[in-house]
Structure formats: structure tokens, C-alpha cells
N, C-alpha and C positions, 0 to 999 in steps of 0.2 A: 413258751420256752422255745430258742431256737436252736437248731443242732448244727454243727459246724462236721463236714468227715476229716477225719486225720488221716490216719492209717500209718503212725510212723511208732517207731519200738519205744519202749519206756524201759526203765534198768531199774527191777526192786532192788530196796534195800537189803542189805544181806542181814539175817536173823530176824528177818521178818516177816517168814511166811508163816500160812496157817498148818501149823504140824499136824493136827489134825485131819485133815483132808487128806496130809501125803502119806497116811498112815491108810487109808483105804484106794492111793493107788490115784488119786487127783492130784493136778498143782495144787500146791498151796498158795492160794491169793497170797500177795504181800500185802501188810497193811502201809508198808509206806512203799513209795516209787519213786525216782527223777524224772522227768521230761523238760526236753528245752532247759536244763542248768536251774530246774526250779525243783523243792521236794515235795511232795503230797502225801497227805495222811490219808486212808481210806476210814469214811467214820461209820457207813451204813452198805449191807451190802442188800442193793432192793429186788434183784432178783439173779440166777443165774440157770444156765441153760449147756446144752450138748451140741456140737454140729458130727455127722456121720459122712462120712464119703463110701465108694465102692471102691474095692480092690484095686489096687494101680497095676497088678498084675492078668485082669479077666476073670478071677472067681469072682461067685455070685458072693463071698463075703462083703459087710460093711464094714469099717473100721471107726473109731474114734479119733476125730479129726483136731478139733476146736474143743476149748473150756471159755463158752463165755461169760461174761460177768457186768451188771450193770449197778454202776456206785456211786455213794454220794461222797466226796470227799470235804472235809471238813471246810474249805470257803464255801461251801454251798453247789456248787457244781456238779451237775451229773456226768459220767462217762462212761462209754462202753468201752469193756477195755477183755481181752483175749489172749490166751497159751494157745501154741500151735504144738500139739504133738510131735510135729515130726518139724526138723529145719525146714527153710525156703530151700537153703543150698550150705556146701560145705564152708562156704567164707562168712555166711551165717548163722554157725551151728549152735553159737550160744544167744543168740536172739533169739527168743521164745514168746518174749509178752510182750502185745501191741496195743497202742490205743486206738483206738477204731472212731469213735466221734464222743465231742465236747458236749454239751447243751448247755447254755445260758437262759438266763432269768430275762426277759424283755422287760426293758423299763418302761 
């Protein structure tokens, strides 16, 4: 399999996250997303994980940074794809979930 890196935003569908999750305080994956003017179903979720940063102010706290997530969406495709807790910046304040990298099947 080979992984391609993206790092560009994907727009979930709206009514389609996991309410589940954001009842304890997580994003809720979406199970479908646009990218690139195309729509994607999420069909398998194969693993997911935390990222923690340190205080942006000098406490010794860490914060909760990153929800990442790696999926198989329905053509078969895997991707890593991530919420960012906090925006990049104000003029991005509703971009939240990125795709991070592709992986293809080698023929």
C-alpha cells in the first residue's frame, strides 16, 4: 500500500456525526465527508488515537490537541484524517477536520 500526504480540510456531512462520542466530550467522526467536490462514506473505523501538546502559555499543563482517526472508506481506501481542538487561526475558525494522508492499494 502506498500513502500519499494530504493535509488539506475535508467538510463533514452535516447529521452525520457520531453522537455518541460528543456525548462524552469527543468529536464526533462523521461518517460521510466531501473532499476535492467528491463525497465519502467512512465504512470501518481501524483505529483511533490522542495527540497532547503543552501549555501555549508556560504551565507545566498538557492539553488535548488532535482526535486522530484512521479509516477505511467504502472504495476501499484508507486515510488518516483529524479534528483539531482549537482553529489554526480566526479566518479558519470553522475548519476543524483534516485529511492527513491517502493510502492506496499497489497494483
Amino acid at each position: 500500500m502506498s500513502e500519499e500526504f494530504i493535509s488539506e480540510p475535508i467538510e463533514p456531512v452535516a447529521g452525520t456525526f457520531d453522537t455518541t462520542a460528543m456525548t462524552r466530550g469527543e468529536p464526533g467522526l462523521p461518517e460521510r465527508f466531501r473532499w476535492r467536490d467528491k463525497e465519502y462514506a467512512v465504512a470501518d473505523v481501524l483505529e483511533a488515537w490522542k495527540e497532547t501538546g503543552p501549555c501555549r502559555s508556560g504551565g507545566n499543563e498538557k492539553y488535548l490537541r488532535k482526535h486522530w482517526f484512521r479509516i477505511k472508506i467504502e472504495e476501499g481506501l484508507e486515510m488518516t484524517v483529524y479534528f483539531e481542538r482549537q482553529a489554526r487561526s480566526k479566518r479558519q475558525n470553522k475548519v476543524r477536520w483534516w485529511l492527513y494522508t491517502l493510502s492506496r492499494r499497489e497494483k
